[in-house]
C-alpha positions in Angstrom: 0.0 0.0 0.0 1.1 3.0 -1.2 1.8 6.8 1.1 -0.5 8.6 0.0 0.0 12.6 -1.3 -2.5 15.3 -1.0 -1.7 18.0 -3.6 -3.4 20.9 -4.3 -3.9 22.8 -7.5 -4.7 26.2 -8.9 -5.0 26.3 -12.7 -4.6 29.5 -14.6 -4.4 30.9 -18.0 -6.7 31.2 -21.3 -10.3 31.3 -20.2 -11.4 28.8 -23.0 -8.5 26.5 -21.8 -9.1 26.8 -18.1 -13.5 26.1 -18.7 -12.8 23.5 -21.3 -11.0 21.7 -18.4 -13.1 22.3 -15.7 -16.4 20.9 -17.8 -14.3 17.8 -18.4 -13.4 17.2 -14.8 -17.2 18.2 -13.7 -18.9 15.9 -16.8 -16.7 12.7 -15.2 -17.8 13.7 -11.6 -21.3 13.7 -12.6 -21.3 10.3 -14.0 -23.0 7.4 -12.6 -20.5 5.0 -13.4 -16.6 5.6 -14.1 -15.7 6.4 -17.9 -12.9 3.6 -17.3 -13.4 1.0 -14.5 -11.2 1.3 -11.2 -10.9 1.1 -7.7 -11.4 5.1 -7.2 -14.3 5.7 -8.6 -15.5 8.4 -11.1 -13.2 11.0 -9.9 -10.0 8.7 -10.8 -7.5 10.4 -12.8 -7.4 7.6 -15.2 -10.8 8.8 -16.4 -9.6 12.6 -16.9 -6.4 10.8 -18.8 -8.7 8.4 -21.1 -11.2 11.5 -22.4 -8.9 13.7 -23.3 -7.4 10.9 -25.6 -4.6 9.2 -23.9 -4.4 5.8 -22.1 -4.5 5.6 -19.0 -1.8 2.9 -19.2 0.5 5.5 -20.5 0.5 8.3 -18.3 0.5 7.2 -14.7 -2.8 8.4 -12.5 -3.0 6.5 -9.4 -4.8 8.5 -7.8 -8.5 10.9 -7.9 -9.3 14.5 -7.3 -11.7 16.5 -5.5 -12.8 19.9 -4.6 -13.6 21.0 -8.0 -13.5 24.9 -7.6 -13.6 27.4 -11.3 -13.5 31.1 -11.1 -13.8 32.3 -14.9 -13.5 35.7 -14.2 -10.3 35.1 -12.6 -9.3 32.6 -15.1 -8.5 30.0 -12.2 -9.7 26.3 -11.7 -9.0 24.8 -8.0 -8.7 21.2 -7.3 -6.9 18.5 -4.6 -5.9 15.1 -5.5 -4.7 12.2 -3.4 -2.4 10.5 -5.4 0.2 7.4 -4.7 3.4 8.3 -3.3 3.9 12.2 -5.2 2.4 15.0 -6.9 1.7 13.6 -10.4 4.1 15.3 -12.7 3.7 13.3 -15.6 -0.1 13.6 -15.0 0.6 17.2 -15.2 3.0 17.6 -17.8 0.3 15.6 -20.1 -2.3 18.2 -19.0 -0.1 21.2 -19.7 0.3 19.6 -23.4 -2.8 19.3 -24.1 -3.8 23.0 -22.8 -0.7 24.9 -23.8 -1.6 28.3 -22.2 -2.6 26.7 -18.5 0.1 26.7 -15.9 -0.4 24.4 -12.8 0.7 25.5 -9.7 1.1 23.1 -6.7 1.5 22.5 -3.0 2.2 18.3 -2.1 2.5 17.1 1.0 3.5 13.4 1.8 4.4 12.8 5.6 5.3 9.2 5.6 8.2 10.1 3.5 8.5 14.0 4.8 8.1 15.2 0.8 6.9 18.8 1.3 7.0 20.7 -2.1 5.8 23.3 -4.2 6.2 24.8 -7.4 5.1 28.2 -6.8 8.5 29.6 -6.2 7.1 33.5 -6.5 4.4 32.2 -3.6 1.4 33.2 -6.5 -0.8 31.3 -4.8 1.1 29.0 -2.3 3.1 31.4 -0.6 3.7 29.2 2.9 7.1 27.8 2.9 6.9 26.2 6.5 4.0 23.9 8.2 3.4 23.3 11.6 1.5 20.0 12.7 0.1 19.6 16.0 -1.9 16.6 16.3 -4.5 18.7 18.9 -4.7 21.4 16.9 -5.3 22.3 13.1 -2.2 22.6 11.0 -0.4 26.1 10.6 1.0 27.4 6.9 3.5 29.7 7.8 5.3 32.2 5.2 8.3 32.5 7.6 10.4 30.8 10.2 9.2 34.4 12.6 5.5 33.3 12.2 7.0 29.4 13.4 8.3 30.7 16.2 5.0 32.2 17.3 2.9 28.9 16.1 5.6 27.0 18.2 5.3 29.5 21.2 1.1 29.3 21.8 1.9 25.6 21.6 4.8 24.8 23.6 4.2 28.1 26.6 7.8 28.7 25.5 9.0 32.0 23.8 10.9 31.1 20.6 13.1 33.6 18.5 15.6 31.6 17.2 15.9 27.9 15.4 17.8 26.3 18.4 15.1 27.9 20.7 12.3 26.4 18.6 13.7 23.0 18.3 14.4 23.1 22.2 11.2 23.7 22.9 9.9 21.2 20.3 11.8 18.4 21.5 10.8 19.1 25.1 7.0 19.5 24.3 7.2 16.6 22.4 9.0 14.4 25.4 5.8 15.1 28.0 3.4 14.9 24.7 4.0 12.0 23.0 0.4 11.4 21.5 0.2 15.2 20.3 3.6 15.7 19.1 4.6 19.0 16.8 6.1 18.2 13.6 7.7 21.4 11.3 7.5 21.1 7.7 9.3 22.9 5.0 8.3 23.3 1.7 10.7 22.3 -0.8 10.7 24.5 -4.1 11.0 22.7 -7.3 11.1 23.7 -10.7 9.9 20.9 -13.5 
């Protein structure tokens, strides 16, 4: 069994591109039964792959999406997938060929093997480069190590200003907390 990646997506460019592939998307989800049959269901990515013309034995999709979100006026689509292992790039570098003027921007995140990444490098529309995880509270996106510190500081009772304060303070809390541990993320930018 695979780890499994959450990524999420914002989709911009030519209005006719960016609707053209939001009606696909929405016309599988609103199928009864999967356009290709598989374990995920009508959202798999296999079925996105197979109607725009391409076998789904070719590019690899193990995964599906959700959270369908299109803002034509803004020219963006929004979706999340949960894919095997990684983001998808070859899922993505297939889309972006067969909608030249859309460019996908992403934020993945895959604990089990610590894979934090982005591709957002001028932080359009994923500008957090740090994550805190706190197993009794909601996760924090940071944009800087100053706004860890302060995450880390409501959590731990401990004022934080530098790295070696902050991983102090983690490593204690986390001693006496073992079921509710705080783990600190950063998000790796890559290019493709």
């Amino acid at each position: 069994m695979p780890n499994w990646c959450s990524t999420s997506y914002v989709v911009t460019g030519d209005k006719k591109e960016v609707r053209d592939l939001y009606e696909k998307m929405k016309s599988l989800e609103e199928r009864e039964k999967p356009l290709v049959e598989n374990d995920f269901g009508v959202t798999w990515l296999g079925n996105l792959v197979t109607l725009l013309g391409r076998s789904w034995k070719e590019v690899y999709c193990r995964g599906e999406w959700s959270g369908l979100i299109v803002d034509i006026e803004d020219n963006e689509l929004r979706f999340y997938t949960m894919t095997a292992w990684s983001e998808l790039q070859q899922l993505r570098h297939f889309l972006q060929e067969k909608y030249p003027s859309l460019t996908f921007y992403f934020r993945s995140e895959e604990p089990g093997m610590c894979i934090f990444q982005t591709n957002d490098a001028g932080g359009i529309y994923f500008p957090e480069r740090y994550k805190v995880e706190h197993w009794d509270e909601e996760d924090e996106y940071c944009m800087d190590m100053e706004a860890v510190f302060d995450v880390v500081s409501d959590i731990t009772g401990t004022t934080v200003r530098t790295v070696e304060e902050m991983n102090k303070a983690v490593d204690t809390y986390n001693d006496t907390h073992e079921r509710e541990p705080i783990f600190i993320y950063e998000f790796e930018t890559v290019e493709d």
